[in-house]
C-alpha positions in Angstrom: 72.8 53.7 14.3 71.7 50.3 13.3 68.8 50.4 11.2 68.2 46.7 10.8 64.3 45.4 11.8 63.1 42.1 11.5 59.9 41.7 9.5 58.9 38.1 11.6 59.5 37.1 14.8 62.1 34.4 13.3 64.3 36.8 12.2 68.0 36.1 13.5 69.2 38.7 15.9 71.1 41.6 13.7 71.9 39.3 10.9 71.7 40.1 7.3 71.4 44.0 7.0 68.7 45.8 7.0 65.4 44.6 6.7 66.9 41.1 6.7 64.5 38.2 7.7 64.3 34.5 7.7 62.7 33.2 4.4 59.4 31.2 4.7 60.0 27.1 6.1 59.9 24.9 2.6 56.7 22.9 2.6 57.4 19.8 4.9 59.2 21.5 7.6 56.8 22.1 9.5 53.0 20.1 9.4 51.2 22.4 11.5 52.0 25.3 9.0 51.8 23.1 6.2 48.4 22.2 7.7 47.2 25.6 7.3 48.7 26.6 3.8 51.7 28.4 4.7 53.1 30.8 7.1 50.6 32.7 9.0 50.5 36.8 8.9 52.1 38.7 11.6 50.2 38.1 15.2 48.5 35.1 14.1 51.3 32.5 15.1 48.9 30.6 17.3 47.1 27.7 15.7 44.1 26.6 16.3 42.7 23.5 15.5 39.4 22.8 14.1 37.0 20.7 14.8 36.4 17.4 12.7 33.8 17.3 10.4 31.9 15.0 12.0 32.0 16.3 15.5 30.7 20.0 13.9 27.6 17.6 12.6 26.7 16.1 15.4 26.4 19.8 17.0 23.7 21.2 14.1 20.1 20.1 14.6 19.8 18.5 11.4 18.6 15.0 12.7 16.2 17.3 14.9 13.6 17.4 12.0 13.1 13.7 12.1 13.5 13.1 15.4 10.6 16.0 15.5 8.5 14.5 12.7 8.7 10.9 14.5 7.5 12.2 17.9 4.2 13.7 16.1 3.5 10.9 14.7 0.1 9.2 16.2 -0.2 5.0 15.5 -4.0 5.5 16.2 -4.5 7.9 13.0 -2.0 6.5 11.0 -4.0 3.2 11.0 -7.1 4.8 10.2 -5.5 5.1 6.5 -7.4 9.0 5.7 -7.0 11.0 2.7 -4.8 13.8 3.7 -7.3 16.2 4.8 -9.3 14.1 6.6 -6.0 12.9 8.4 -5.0 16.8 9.3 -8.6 17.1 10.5 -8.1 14.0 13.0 -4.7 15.7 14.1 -6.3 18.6 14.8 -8.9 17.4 17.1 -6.7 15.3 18.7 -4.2 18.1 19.6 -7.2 20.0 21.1 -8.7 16.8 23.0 -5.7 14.2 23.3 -8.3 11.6 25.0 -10.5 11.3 22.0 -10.6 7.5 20.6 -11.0 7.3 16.8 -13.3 3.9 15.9 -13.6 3.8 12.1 -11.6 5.4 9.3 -11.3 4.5 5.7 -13.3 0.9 4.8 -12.7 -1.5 2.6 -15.7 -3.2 1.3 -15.9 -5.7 3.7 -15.4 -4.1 6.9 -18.4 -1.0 5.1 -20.4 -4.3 5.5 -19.9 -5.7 8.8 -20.1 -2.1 9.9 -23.6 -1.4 8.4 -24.7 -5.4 9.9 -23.7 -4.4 13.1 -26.0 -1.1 12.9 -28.9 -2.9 11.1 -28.9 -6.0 13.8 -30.4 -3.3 16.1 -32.5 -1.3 13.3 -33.6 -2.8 10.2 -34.4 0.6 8.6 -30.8 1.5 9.4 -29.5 2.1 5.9 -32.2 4.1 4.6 -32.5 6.1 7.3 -28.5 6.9 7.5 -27.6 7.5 4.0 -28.2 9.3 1.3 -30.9 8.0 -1.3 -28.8 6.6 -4.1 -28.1 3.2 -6.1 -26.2 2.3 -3.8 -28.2 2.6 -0.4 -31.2 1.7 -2.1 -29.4 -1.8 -2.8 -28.7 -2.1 -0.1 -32.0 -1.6 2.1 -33.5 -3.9 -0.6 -31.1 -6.9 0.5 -31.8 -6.3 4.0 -36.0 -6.2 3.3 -35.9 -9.0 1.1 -34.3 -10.7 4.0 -35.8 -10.9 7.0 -34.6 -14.5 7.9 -30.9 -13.2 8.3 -30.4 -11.5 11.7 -26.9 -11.8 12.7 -24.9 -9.2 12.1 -22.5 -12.1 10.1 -25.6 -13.2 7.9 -26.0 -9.7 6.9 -22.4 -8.8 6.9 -22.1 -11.5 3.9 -25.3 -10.3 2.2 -24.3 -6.4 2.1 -21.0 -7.6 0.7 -22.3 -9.2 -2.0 -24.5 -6.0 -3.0 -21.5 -4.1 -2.9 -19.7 -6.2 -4.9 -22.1 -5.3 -7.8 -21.5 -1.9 -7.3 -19.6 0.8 -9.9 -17.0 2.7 -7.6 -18.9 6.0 -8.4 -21.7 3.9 -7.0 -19.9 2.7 -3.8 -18.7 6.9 -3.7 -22.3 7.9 -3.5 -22.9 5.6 -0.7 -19.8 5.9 2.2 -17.2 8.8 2.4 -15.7 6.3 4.5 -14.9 4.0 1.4 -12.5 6.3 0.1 -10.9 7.7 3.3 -12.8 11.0 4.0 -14.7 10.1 7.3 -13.8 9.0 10.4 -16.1 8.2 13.5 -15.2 9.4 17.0 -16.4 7.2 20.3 -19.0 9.6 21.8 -18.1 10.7 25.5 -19.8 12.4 28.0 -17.0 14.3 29.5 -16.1 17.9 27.4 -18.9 16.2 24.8 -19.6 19.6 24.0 -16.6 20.7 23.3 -15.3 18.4 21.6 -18.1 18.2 19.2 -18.0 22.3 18.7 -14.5 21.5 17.7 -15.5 18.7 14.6 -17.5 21.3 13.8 -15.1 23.6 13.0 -12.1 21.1 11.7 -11.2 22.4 8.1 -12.7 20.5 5.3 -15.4 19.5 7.1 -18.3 18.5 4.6 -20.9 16.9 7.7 -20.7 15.9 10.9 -23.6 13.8 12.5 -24.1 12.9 16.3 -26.9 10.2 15.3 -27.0 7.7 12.4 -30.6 6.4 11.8 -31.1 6.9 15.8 -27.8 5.4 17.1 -25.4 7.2 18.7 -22.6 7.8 16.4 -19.8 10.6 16.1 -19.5 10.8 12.0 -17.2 13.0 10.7 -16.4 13.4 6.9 -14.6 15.7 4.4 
């Protein structure tokens, strides 16, 4: 009886003795083995090749983030320049009413000027009857009492800037949240009014929200 078995498929027919096989390939023989660090095991003769690295990339969502990121991204509140809460606030309310129209955020000293002159053009007690009595709003009314000959809203504009000017930055705090980034204003609607207002109300952070500013219409929201 022959008792001879070949241990890989290789083997040569009958040759050897028993338990005779074909040694291993040296290294170079054979790339696609080579490729894979030797001779495979015993039913694994079948290669298969993998993917290149920069194929498998492309397949993972790791550019999804971004791409993600980017697409929730709104030009409108990113120009208004918030502090961070107030900014989450504005996303917020803009995710629950997408055709809400932000028209003031944060303020430099200038443009807290021109936007007070274009309120006090159409009510000289604007000031005093918007903001909280301090320093700063005090100054403010002062200028615009002491001068009655200016009645453009540029003539005033230049005035309240100069008051301003004068003032400490704990001063200019006390007067305008929107100053330092935590306030925007909201262009009043008609349509969902209601709603839209219930949900300022409720925006996190929320320190006031006013529908009126010394008798104007205005939507003021600040954290």
């Amino acid at each position: 009886m022959d008792n001879s078995f070949d241990l890989h498929p290789n083997a040569p027919a009958g040759g050897g003795g028993p338990g005779a096989f074909k040694s291993p390939m040296p290294l170079g023989a054979n790339p696609e083995i080579d490729r894979w660090g030797g001779p495979q095991p015993l039913g694994h003769d079948v290669l298969v090749a993998a993917a290149p690295v920069n194929q498998v990339a492309s397949l993972t969502p790791a550019n999804a983030a971004p791409a993600q990121a980017a697409a929730k991204t709104d030009p409108e509140i990113e120009a208004l320049d918030l502090s961070e809460t107030a900014k989450t606030a504005a996303y917020e309310l803009k995710s629950k009413h997408p055709a809400v129209s932000f028209t003031s955020g944060r303020r430099d000293k200038q443009e807290q000027a021109s936007a007070m002159a274009g309120n006090v053009v159409l009510n000289r007690n604007w000031i005093k009857e918007t903001y909280a009595k301090s320093a700063a709003s005090e100054a403010c009314q002062k200028w615009v009492n002491d001068n009655k000959d200016k009645t453009t809203k540029d003539e005033i504009a230049a005035g309240l800037k100069g008051v301003l000017d004068n003032l400490t930055d704990a001063q200019l705090a006390q007067l305008s949240k929107h100053l330092s980034g935590d306030a925007f204003d909201v262009q009043p609607v008609e349509k969902d009014a209601e709603e839209i207002k219930k949900t300022i109300r409720g925006l996190p952070g929320l320190d006031k929200f006013l529908e009126k500013e010394g008798g104007l219409v205005r939507w003021h929201a600040q954290f």
